[in-house]
N, C-alpha and C positions, 0 to 999 in steps of 0.2 A: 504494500500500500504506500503510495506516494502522492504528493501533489506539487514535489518542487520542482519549477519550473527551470531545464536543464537550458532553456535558449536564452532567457532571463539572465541567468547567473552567467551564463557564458558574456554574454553583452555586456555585462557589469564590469567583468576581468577587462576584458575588450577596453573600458573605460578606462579602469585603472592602469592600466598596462601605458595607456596615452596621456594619463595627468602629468603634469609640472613636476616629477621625482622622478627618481631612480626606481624603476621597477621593485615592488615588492619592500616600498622603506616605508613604508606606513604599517606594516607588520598584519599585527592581528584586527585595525580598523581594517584595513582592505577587506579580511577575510569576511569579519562582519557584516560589511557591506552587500558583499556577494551573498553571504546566507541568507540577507532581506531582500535581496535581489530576486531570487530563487523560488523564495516560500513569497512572497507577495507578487510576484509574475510581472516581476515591471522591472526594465535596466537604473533606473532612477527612482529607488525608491525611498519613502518620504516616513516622519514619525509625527504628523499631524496630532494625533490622539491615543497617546500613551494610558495604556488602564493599569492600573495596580487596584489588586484585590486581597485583602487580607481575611480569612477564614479562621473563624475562632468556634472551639468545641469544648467541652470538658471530658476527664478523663475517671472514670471507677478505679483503675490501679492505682490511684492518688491515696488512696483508703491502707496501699502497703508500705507507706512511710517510705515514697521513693523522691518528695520532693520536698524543700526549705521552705514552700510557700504553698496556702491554701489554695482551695478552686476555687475560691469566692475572687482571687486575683486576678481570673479571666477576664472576668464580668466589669471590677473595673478601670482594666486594661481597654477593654474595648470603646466605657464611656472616653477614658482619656483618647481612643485612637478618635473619637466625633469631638471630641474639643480641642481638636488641636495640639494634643499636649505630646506628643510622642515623637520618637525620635524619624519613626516613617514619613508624621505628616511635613516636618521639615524636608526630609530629601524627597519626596515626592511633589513639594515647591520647587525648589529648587532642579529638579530632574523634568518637570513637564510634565507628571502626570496627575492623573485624577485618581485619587482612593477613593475605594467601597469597602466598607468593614462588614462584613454576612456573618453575623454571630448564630448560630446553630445548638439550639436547643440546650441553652447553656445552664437551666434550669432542670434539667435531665440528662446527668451522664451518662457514656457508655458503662457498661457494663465491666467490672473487672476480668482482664481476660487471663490472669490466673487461675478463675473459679469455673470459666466456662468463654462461650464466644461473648464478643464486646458488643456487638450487636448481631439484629435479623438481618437476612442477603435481603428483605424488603427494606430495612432503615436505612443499608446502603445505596441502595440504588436513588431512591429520596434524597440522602444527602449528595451524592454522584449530578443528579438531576438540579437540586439548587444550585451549584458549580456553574452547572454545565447555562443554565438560566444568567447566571452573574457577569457571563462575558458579553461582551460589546460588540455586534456582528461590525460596528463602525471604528474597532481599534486596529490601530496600524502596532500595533504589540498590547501585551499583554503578561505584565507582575507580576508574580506570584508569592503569598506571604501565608505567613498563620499566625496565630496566638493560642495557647491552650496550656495550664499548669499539667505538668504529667508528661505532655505531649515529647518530649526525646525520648520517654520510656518506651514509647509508642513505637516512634522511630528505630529504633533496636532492634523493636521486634521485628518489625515490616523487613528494614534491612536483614534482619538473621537469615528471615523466613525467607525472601527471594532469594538473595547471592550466598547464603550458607554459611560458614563458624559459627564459632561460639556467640553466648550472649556478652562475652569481657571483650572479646573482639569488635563489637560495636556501642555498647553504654561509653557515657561519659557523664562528665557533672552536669551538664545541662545547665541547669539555672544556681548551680553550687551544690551540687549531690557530694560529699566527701565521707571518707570511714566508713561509718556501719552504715549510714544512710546510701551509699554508694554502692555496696556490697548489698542491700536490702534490695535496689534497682538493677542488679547483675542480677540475683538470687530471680526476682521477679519477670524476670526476661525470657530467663532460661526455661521457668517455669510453665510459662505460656509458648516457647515452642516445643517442651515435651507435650505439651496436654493436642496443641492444634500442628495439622498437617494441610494446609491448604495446599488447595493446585490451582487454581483460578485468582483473576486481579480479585472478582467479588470476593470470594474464599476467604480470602487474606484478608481484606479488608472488617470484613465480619469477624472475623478468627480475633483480631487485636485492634481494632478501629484506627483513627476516631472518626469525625461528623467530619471537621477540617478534614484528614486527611483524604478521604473519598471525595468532599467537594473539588479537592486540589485536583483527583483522577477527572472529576468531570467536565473540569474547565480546562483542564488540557487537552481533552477528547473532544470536547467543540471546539478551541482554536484552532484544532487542526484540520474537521470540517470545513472550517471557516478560510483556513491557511494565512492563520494568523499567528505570528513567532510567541511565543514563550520565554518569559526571564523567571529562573527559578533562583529559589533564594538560595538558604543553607541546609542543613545537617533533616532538619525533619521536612523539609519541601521536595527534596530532592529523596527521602525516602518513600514519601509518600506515592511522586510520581514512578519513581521505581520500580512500585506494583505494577503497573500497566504494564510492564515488560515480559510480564509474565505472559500474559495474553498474547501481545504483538513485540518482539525485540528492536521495532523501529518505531515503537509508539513514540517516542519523544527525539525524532528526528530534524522534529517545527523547535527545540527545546533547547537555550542555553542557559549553560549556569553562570551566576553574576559572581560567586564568588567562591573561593573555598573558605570552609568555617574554620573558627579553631576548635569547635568540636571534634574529639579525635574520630570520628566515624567516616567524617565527610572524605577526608582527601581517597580512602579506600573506596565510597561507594563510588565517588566523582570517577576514578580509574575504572569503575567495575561498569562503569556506563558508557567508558569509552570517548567521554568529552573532556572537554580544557576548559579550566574556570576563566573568565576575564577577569578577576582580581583577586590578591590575596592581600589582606589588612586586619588580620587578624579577627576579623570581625564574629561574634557569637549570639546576636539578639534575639535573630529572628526576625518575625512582624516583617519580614519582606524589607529589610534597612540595605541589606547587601547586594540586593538587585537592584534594589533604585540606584544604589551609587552607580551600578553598573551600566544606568541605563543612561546617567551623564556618557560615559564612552561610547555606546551606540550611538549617543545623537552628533557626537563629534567624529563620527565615523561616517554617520551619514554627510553630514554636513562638509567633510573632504569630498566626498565622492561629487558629489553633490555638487557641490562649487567651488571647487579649483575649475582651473582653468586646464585646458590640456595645452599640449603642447603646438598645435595649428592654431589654436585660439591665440594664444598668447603670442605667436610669430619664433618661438622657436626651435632652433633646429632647421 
């Protein structure tokens, strides 16, 4: 399954190859440019209307003492992402985009998926479907973030369950998990992949949730109807979308990632998916902060391609 457009991106190279440089000294903006080329079917392609979306759930495994902070911290995290108050809504000024906060039934956790599955393959596909509703058939990209206490614990699992190791192999402190509470979110990880064995994205999704994480599969499942690019954040964004790959190994090929996290999970899954992060700053928030910075480098990437001058234009040579 494909929709990029090979005469598109070819025309784009075409471009770059003719701008004011030295072939290939724009680096990874060149490349960028061609992969917006490609997936938006145009040699000149534009980031009129940037969307970031941030998906917020709560978590049941929160109840196994895997996190420094309640679940009541989703809820108001989220008011603070409508008032302005967070570190997204500044880089998403400054980055050109528009946030949408889709907070999901944050009154009703998943279920603990050490005790049994996190939720129904009916809840999933509901939250799959709100995702998929959230995108903007008018975005020329497309953000991707989350918020949820629990939610790395989550991540662990997804990751364990698609690309395999251990549950120590993928935990990390998250939001400051250290000693026994660190070891309580190893313990916890592991526990829920001895109990589930999914084969399917749904599977997995239900086997360890959350609400977020399925939204995140179903907005990336309409972007790519839509062939619309994808900026994925960190450590739990990019596990989330992971699951897709189960179904399809090129489901996230409309897909880059904005960043590597210093979650120690990330830099393994990012390798195990076969792409290149556009930056590394140490960054561990979340809430989609790492992709917005990333999406300042796409626009400056466009905006080479874009308007430079080539080399007829300009008289040289």
């Amino acid at each position: 399954m494909t929709n990029f457009d090979q005469d598109a991106a070819d025309a784009a190279q075409v471009r770059q190859d003719n701008l004011t440089k030295p072939q290939g000294s724009l680096g990874r903006l060149e490349e960028l440019a061609i992969f917006m080329a490609g997936w938006r079917g145009t040699s000149r392609p534009v980031m009129d209307h940037a969307q970031a979306i941030v998906f917020a759930g709560n978590h049941g495994v929160v109840a196994r003492g895997i996190t420094p902070f309640p679940a009541a911290v989703t809820e108001a995290m989220v008011r603070n992402f409508r008032n302005d108050g967070a570190a997204i809504n500044q880089i998403c000024t400054v980055a050109g985009a528009e946030l949408q906060v889709v907070a999901l039934d944050l009154d009703r956790p998943t279920a603990d998926f050490t005790a049994g599955p996190a939720m129904t393959e009916a809840e999933v596909r509901q939250a799959m479907a709100i995702g998929a509703d959230a995108v903007d058939p008018a975005a020329d990209v497309v953000m991707l973030g989350e918020m949820g206490i629990g939610n790395s614990t989550v991540a662990a699992a997804l990751a364990a369950s698609v690309l395999g190791g251990r549950a120590e192999d993928w935990v990390g402190p998250g939001t400051g998990a250290q000693g026994a509470m660190l070891q309580a979110k190893i313990a916890a990880v592991a526990e829920g992949l001895a109990l589930h064995v999914p084969r399917t994205a749904v599977e997995t999704l239900a086997a360890f949730g959350g609400r977020e994480q399925a939204a995140i599969c179903g907005a990336i499942l309409k972007a790519r109807d839509l062939r619309i690019p994808v900026m994925l954040d960190g450590f739990i964004c990019c596990a989330a979308a992971a699951v897709l790959t189960r179904d399809d190994p090129q489901a996230l090929d409309h897909c880059m990632i904005g960043h590597v996290s210093a979650e120690p999970g990330h830099r393994q899954l990012i390798a195990a998916l076969g792409k290149q992060p556009i930056l590394s700053l140490d960054m561990r928030l979340g809430e989609g902060s790492g992709a917005g910075v990333a999406l300042l480098v796409l626009r400056a990437a466009l905006a080479c391609h874009n308007g430079m001058a080539t080399f007829a234009e300009a008289g040289i040579g």
